[in-house]
NUVO-209171 format. One record per residue (C-alpha): z, x, y; residue in one letter. Coordinates in steps of 0.001 Angstrom, whole numbers, padded with zeros to 6 digits, always signed. Each point is the difference from the previous one (the first is absolute). Example, Ala and Ser with C-alpha at 12.3 -4.5 7.8 and 13.67 -1.06 7.14 Angstrom:
# NUVO-209171
+007800+012300-004500A
-000660+001370+003440S
This chain:
# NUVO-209171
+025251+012458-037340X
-002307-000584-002671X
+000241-003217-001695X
+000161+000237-003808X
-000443-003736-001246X
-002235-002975+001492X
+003549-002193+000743X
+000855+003207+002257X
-003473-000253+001781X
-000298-003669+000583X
+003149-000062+001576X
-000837+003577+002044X
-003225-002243+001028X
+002168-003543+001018X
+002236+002807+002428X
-003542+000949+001544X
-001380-003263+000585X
+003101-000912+001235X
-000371+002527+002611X
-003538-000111+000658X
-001226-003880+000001X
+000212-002843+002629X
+003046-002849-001017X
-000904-002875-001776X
-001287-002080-003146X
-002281+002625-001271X
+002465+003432-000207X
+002915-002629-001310X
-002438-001256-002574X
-000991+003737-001177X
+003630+002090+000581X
+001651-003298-002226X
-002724+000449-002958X
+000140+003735+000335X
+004196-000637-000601X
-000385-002606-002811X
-003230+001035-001811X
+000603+003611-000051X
+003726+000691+000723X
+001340+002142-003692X
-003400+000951-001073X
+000548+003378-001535X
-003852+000264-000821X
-001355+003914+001110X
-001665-000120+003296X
-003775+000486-001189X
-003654-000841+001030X
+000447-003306-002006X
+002995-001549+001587X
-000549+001460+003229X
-003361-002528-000388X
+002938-002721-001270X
+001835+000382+002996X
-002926-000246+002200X
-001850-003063-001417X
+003491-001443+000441X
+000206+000894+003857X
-003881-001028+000441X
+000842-003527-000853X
+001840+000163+003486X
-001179+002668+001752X
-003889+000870-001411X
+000027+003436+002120X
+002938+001296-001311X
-001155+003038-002513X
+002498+002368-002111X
-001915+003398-001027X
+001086+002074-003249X
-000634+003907+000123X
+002099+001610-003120X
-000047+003144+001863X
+001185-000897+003070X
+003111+002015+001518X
+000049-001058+003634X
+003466-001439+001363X
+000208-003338+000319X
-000240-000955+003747X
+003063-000956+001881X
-001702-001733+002757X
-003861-000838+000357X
-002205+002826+000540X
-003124-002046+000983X
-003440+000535-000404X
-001418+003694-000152X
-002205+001200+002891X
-003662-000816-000694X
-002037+003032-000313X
-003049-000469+002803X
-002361+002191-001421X
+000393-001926-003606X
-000441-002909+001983X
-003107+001205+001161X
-001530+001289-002869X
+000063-003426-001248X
-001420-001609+003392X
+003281-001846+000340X
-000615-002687-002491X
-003439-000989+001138X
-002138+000623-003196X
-003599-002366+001438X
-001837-001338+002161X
-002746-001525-001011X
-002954-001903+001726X
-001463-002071-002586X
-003671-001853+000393X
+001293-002778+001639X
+001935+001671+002583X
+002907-000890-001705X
+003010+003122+000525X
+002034+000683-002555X
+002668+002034+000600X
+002745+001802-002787X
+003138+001255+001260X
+002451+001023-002842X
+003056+001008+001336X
+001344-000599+003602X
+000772+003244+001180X
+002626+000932+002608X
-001964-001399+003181X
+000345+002913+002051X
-002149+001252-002296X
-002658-002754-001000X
-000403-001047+002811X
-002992+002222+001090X
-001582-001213-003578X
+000610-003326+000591X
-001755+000070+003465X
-002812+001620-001664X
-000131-002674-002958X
-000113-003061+002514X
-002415+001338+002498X
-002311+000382-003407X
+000856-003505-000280X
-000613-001561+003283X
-003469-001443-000217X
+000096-001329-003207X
-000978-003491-001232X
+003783-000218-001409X
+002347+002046-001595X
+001830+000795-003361X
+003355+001810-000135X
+000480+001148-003273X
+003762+000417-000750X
-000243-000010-003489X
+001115+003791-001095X
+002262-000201+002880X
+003702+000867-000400X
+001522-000349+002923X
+001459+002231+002470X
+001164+000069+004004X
+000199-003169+001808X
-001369+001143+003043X
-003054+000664-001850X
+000049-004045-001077X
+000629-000629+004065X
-002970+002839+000760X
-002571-002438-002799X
+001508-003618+001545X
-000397+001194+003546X
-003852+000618-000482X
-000799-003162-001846X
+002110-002372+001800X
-000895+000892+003633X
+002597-001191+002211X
+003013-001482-000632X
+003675-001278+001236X
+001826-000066-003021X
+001145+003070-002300X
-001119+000693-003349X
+003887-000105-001499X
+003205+000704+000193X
+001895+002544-002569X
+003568-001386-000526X
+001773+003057-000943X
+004118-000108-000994X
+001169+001173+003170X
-003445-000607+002832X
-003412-001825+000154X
-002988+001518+000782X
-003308-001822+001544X
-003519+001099-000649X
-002880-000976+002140X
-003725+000395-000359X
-001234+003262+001040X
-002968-001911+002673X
-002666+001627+000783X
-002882-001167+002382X
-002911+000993-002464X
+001451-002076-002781X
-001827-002146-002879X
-001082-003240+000668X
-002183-000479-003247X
+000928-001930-003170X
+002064+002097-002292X
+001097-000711-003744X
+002733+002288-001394X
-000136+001097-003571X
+003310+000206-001956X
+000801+001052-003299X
+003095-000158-001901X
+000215+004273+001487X
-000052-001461+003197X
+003885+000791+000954X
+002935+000399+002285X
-001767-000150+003880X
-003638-000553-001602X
+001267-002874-000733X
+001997-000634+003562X
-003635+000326+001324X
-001829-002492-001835X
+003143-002037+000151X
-000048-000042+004201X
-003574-000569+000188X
-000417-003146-002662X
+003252-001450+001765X
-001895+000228+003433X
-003285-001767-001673X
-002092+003534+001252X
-000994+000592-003706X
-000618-001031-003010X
+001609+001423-002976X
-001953+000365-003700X
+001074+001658-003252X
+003000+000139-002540X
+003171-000586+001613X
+002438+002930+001313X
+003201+000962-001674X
+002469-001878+002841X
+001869+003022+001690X
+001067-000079+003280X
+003052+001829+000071X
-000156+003184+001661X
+001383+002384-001759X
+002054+003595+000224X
+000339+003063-002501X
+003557-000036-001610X
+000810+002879-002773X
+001994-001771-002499X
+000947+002336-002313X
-001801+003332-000656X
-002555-001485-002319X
-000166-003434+001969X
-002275-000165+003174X
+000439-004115+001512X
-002303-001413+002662X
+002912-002672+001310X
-000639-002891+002269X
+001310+000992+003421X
-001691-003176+002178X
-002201-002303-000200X
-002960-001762+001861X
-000244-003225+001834X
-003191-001581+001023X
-000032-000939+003529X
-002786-002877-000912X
+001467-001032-003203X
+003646+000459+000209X
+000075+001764-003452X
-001993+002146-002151X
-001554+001052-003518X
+002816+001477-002037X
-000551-000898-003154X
-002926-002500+000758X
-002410+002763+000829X
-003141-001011+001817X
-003187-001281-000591X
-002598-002750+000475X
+000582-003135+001422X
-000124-003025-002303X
C-alpha cells in the first residue's frame, strides 16, 4: 500500500527493521527515534525527505539507504525478496571487478579491484590477478573505487594474502542465525608487503576487507577514511516510489570483537 506522507513511511520502515535486524541497543535506538522524531509528519514523501529520513537512520545504521523514483508502481513487498540474480556475462564484461594490474619500475604490483563480484564468478579473475602478482617486490591493493559486494569474494582476497590460518574472518549475527566466514586459503598465496588504499568510496565489504586484514597486522592501510558500514543489507520496497536497503545483520570481527560501523577505516595513528 503506498504510503502517502513521511509519518506513514517512517513508521512502515520501524515495522521492517523490526522484522529484519538482530535485538539490541542499536534497532531500539533507531525504531524509538523513528517513533518520536517522525511519528505525525504529514510532509509528502519526496526525494528531499526521503534524504531526511535517511541521514536520520545513518546516524545509527550508516548502510541503511531509502531510494525515491516518482514513477515507481511496483507493490510494496510483503516479505523480503532478496538480492536479484547476478547476470554472469555482465560480470564478465567488466572482468569481475578487477580493473589493473600493474607492474611498476620497482616491482611494486598494484592491483584495482572495484567491486567484489559474486565469487563464483571472480574467482577465475582473481586467480589471474594474484599469479600477476606473485613475484613482486610488494604489493598495493587499491580499494579505493570499490563499493562493495559478496563476502565470499572478501574471504576469496583474505585467503590469498593471509596464507594459512585457524581463525575465521567473522561472524554475521543475523536476527534469527549466525553465519562464520573463513579465509578462502590457497597454497600459492601472497607473502609480500601489501598497503591497501581506501577512499571515502571504499564501502560495505571493501571495507570488511581492509577491515580483516589491518586487524590481523597483514597490511597497512593509507588514504581518507571509509564511510563506517558494516551492516549487510537486503532490498525492501517500501512504498511504490520508495526502494530501502535495510540492515538485516551485521559483522563481527573474530580478531577485534567489533567492527567499523560508523568509524570507517583507515590509517593507524
Amino acid at each position: 500500500m503506498p504510503q502517502q506522507h513521511l509519518g506513514a513511511l517512517a513508521a512502515h520502515l520501524s515495522h521492517w527493521l523490526r522484522r529484519l535486524m538482530p535485538p539490541g541497543p542499536r534497532l531500539d535506538t533507531l525504531t524509538a527515534g523513528l517513533e518520536s522524531g517522525f511519528t505525525g509528519r504529514r510532509d509528502p514523501v519526496t526525494a528531499e525527505t526521503c534524504r531526511e529520513l535517511e541521514t536520520f537512520c545513518q546516524r545509527t545504521a550508516r548502510h541503511l539507504e531509502l531510494h525515491f523514483d516518482p514513477d515507481g508502481a511496483a507493490p510494496p513487498d510483503e516479505q523480503p525478496p532478496g538480492w536479484p540474480a547476478p547476470d554472469p556475462a555482465a560480470i564478465r564484461r567488466r572482468g569481475a571487478g578487477v580493473t589493473a594490474v600493474q607492474r611498476q619500475d620497482d616491482g611494486t604490483c598494484v592491483l584495482r579491484i572495484d567491486s567484489l563480484e559474486p565469487v563464483s564468478v571472480a574467482l577465475p579473475y582473481l586467480e589471474a590477478a594474484f599469479a600477476l602478482a606473485r613475484d613482486a617486490t610488494s604489493v598495493v591493493l587499491d580499494l579505493r573505487a570499490n563499493g562493495g559486494g559478496d563476502p565470499g569474494t572478501v574471504a576469496a582476497i583474505a585467503g590469498r594474502l593471509l596464507g594459512e590460518t585457524t581463525r575465521p574472518l567473522s561472524e554475521v549475527v543475523y536476527r534469527d542465525r549466525r553465519r562464520q566466514w573463513w579465509p578462502r586459503v590457497t597454497e600459492a598465496h601472497l607473502t609480500q608487503d601489501v598497503t591497501v588504499l581506501v577512499s571515502g568510496r571504499t564501502y560495505s565489504s571493501a571495507e570488511a576487507l581492509a577491515y580483516h586484514l589491518q586487524a590481523r597486522d597483514r597490511v597497512t592501510v593509507i588514504g581518507e577514511r571509509t564511510p563506517g558500514t558494516a551492516d549487510h543489507v537486503t532490498p525492501v520496497r517500501l512504498t511504490p516510489q520508495v526502494l530501502g536497503l535495510l540492515p538485516e545483520a551485521t559483522v563481527i570481527d573474530a580478531v577485534t570483537g567489533t567492527n567499523w560501523e560508523q568509524t570507517g577505516v583507515g590509517p593507524r595513528s
